[in-house]
C-alpha positions in Angstrom: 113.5 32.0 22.8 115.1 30.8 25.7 116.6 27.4 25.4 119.0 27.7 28.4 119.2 30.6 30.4 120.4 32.6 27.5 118.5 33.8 24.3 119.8 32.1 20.8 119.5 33.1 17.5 120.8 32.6 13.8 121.5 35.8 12.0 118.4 36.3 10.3 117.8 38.6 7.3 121.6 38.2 6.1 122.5 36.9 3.4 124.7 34.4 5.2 121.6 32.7 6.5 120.0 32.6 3.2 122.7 30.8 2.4 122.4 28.9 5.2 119.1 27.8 4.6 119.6 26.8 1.2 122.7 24.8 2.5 121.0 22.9 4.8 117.5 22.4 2.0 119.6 20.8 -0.7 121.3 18.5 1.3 119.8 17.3 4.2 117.3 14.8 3.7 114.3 15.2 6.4 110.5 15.5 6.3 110.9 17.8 9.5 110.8 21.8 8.3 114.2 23.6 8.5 112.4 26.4 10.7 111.2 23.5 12.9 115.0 22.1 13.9 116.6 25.5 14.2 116.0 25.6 18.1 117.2 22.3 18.2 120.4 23.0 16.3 120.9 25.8 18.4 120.3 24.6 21.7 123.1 21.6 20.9 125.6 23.6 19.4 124.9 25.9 22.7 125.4 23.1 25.3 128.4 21.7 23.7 129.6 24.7 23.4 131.1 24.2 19.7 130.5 26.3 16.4 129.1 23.6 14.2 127.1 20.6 14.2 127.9 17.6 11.5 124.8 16.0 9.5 125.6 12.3 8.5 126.1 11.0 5.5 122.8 8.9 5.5 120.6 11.9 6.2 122.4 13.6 3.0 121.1 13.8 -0.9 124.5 12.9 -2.0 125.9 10.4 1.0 128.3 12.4 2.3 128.8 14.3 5.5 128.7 17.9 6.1 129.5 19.8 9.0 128.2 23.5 8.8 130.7 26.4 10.7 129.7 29.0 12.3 130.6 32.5 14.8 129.1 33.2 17.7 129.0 36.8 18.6 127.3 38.3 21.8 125.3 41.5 21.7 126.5 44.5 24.1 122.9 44.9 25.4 122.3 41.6 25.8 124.8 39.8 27.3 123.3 36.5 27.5 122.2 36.5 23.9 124.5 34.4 21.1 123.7 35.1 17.7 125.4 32.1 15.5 126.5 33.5 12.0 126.9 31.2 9.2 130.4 30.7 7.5 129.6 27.5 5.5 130.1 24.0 5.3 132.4 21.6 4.2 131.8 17.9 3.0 133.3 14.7 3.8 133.2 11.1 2.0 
């Protein structure tokens, strides 16, 4: 997947993105499949160049924001790929 000029990936097959997954399933509210907004996700948190993205409290089961962390990391063959690994989320009020 090239969204850029650079190849971007979660961290599939950990069990950091399973945790992920179920994160972002049992709180954000959207009719859209998970696996159909993960390019998206990517290619914003790639252009802004941050390590998270925030999901408002009106798209959220229990009306209140959450912002989910991640690290980028780089892969020596590949120097143009990012793999984002999950670290969690937080929630605001």
């Amino acid at each position: 997947m090239s969204l850029t000029n650079r190849s971007l990936s979660f961290d599939y097959f950990t069990n950091n993105a399973e945790q992920f997954t179920k994160d972002f399933t049992n709180y954000v509210v959207t009719e859209i499949p998970f696996f159909a907004l993960q390019d998206q996700l990517l290619h914003l948190m790639d252009k802004r160049q941050i390590t998270h993205f925030k999901i408002p409290s009106y798209k959220c089961i229990d009306r209140k924001d959450h912002i989910f962390y991640f690290r980028i990391d780089t892969i020596n063959e590949y120097k143009e790929m990012k793999v984002y690994h999950y670290l969690g989320m937080d929630l605001y009020t």
